[in-house]
N, C-alpha and C positions, 0 to 999 in steps of 0.2 A: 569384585572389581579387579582386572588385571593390568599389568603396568602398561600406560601409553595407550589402552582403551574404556571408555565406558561401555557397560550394558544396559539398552534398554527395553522394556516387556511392553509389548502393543498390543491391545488385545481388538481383536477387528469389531466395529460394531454393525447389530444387527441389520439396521439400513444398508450396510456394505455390503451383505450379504450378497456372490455372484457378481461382484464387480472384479478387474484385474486387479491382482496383488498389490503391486506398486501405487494404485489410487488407495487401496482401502487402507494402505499401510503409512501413506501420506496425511490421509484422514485420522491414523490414527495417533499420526504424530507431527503435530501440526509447525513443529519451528524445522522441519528437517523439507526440503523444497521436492518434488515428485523427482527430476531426473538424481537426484542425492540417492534418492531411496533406490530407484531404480539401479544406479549403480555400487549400492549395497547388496543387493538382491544379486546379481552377478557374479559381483566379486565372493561368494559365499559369505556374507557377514550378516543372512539371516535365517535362522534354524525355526523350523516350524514344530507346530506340538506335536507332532508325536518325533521330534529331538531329530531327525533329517534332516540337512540344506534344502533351502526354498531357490533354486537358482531361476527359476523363472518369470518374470515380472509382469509376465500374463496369465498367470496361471488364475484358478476364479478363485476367490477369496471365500471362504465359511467363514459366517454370522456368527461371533463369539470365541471366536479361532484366537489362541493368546500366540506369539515370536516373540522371541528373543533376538534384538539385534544390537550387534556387535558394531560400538562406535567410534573409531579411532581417534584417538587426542587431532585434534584441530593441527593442518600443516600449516608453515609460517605463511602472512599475508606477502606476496609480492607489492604490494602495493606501497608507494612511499609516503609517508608522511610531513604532511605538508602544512606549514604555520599559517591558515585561513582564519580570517578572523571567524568567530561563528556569534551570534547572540544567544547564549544560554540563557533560559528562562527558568531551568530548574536542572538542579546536579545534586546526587549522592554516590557511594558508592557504590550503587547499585543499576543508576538507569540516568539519562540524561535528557531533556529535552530541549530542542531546538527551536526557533523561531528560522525558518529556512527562509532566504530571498528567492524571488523570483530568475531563474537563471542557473542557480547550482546545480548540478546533476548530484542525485543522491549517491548511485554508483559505478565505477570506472567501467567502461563499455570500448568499445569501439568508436574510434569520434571523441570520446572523451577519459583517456587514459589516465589523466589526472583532473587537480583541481578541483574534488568532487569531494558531497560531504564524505566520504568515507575518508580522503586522504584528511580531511582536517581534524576528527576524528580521532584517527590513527595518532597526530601531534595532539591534542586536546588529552586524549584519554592516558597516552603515553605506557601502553603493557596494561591497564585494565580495562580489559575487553572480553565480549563474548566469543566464544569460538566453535559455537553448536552449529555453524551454519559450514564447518568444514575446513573453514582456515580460520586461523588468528585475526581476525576482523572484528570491527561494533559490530553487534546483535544490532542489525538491522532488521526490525519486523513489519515493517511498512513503509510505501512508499509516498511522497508524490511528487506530481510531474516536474521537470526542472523549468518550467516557464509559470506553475502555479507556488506562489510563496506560502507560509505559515509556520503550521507546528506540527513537529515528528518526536516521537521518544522513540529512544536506542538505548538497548540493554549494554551494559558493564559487564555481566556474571552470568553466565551460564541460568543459575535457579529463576535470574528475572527476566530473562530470553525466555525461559519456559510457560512462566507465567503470564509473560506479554502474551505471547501466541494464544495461548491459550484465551484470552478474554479477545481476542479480535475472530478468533474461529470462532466462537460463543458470539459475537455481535454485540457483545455490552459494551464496546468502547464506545463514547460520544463524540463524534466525529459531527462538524458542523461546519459548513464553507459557507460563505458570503460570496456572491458573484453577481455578474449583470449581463442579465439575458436579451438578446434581441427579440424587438417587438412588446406593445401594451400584453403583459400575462393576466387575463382575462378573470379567473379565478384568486381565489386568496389564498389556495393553498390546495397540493394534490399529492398524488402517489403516483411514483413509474414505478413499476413491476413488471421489466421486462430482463429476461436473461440476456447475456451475451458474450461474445466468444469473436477471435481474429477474423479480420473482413478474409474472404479467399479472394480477393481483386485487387488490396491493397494490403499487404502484411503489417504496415505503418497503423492503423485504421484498428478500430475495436467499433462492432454492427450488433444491432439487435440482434436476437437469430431466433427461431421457434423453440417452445417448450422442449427441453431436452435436451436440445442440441449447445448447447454453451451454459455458464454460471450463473448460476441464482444470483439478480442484481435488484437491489430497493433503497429509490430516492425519495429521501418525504420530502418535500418543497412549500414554501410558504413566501408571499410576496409583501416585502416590507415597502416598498415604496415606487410609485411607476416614476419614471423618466421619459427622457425627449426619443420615440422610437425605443423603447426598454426599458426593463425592467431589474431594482436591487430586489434579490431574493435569497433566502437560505435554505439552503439543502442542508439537511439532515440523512446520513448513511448508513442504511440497517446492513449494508455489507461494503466492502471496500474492495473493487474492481476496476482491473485499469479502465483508466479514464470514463469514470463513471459519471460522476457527476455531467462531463462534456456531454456523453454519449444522448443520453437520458433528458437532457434537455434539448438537445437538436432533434432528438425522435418524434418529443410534441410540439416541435415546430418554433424553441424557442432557443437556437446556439447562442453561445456563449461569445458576447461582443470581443471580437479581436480572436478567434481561436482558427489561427490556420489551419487544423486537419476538419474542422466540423462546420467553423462559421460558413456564416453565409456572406458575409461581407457587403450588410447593405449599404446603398450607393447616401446613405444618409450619415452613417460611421467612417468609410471610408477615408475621406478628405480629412472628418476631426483625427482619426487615428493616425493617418500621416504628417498633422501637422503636428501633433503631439508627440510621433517619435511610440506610440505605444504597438508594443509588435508579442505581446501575449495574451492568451485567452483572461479575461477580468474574472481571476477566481481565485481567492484568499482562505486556505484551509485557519477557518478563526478561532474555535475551541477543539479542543483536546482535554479528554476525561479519562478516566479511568481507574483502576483500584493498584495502590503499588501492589506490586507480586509480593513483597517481600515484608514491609510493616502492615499490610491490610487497610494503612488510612486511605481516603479517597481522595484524590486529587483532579483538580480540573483548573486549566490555564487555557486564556484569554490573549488575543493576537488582534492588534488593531489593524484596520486596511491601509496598506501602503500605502507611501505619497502617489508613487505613478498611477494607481487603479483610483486612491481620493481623487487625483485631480479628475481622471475620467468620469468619477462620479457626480462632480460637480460641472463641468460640462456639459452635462446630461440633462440635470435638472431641470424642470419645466418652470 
């Protein structure tokens, strides 16, 4: 260990074998984001085996190839700290999880510079935070969207930023949204198994795309109950990509009531949603599982559906 940096050892796995450096080295360190690494690999902060600089971020990657890369102490968050109430549902020193409302942006972007959980966060955690993601911020390791509410865990520590990542690359977190789909869903339950990847016609937009060509994305679905024109159902997430759940239900014909990038906006929803004032996609990230990183017990927390999406649910009802 040297002062003001960690070292970390990647060792490329064989599936990566012949992919660009900066993917396989993404893959093989999964709380560090591709352009992070990418701009690690530049900056010289990553030595490959046989102990030369790898400065190149396309170079092809060997199947079992171990680096060393060099990780500088986290610089400070510009971001300010800001007294938002938040609904903690579970806190240690190590990992926190939130019950998110519908409306918060998880992080400060363009449009939305504050206000956002990261800035409440920032006041909430007050200095314990994780700072593997490059600056002094929450270990943020998942997101969702700021118009879908529920529950999020954010690391404190560095070792449970590691661990998080780690079981959401693995696919064992239990990720389960309740939402209401337009149209009678015909079946009781199915599988999308479609990849996906940025519309090129709308950069806002995430589309299906052909094998290959974008991320491995799997909705399991199961219909608990029809409604008036729709459907309540729960998706269950063997992977977590944006806007997945939306995406994957508008693909088989059934968008999510109210979701302006996908709905469809039937002329049946319309009227009730305006007169209701409801202006986001009816999707409630409800359960959150997972094994802490850190004591090994398993935890899973339960999120009740909103007032504004209950009411729409009962609205609905036949």
């Amino acid at each position: 260990m040297h002062q003001g940096v960690s070292i970390l050892e990647a060792r490329i796995a064989d599936e990566a074998h012949g992919w660009r450096l900066d993917r396989a080295l993404t893959d093989a360190l999964p709380t560090l984001s591709r352009e992070r690494v990418k701009a690690l690999i530049s900056s010289g902060a990553v030595t490959g085996p046989d102990g030369t600089l790898a400065r190149d971020p396309a170079r092809k990657a060997i199947g079992g190839a171990v680096f060393q890369v060099v990780l500088p102490d986290p610089a400070p968050a510009h971001n300010e700290a800001q007294d938002i109430p938040l609904n903690v549902v579970f806190e240690d020193e190590h990992l926190i999880v939130i019950d998110k409302p519908a409306g918060l942006v998880v992080h400060p972007a363009a449009g939305n510079l504050d206000g956002t959980l990261v800035n409440a966060l920032l006041h909430h955690c007050a200095g314990q935070l994780s700072g593997i993601g490059g600056v002094a911020r929450p270990g943020i390791v998942h997101r969702i969207d700021k118009d879908t509410s529920g529950l999020m865990v954010a690391a404190k520590t560095d070792p449970a930023h590691v661990g998080l990542a780690h079981q959401f690359k693995a696919h064992t977190i239990d990720r389960r949204y309740q939402a209401i789909a337009s149209g009678r869903v015909l079946a009781a339950s199915g599988t999308v198994n479609a990849p996906l990847a940025r519309s090129p016609s709308n950069r806002k937009k995430i589309a299906v795309c052909a094998e290959g060509q974008g991320k491995h994305a799997i909705t399991h679905w199961r219909k608990i109950r029809e409604l008036r024109d729709a459907s309540y159902i729960e998706c269950r997430l063997e992977t977590g990509r944006t806007h997945q759940v939306r995406v994957h239900m508008a693909s088989i014909g059934h968008p999510l009531v109210g979701d302006p990038l996908y709905g469809s906006m039937r002329s049946t929803h319309r009227g009730l949603l305006a007169n209701m004032g409801f202006q986001r996609q009816a999707l409630h990230a409800a359960r959150l599982g997972f094994i802490h990183p850190i004591t090994s017990n398993a935890l899973a927390f339960d999120s009740v559906m909103p007032a504004d999406m209950q009411e729409l649910f009962n609205q609905l009802l036949v």
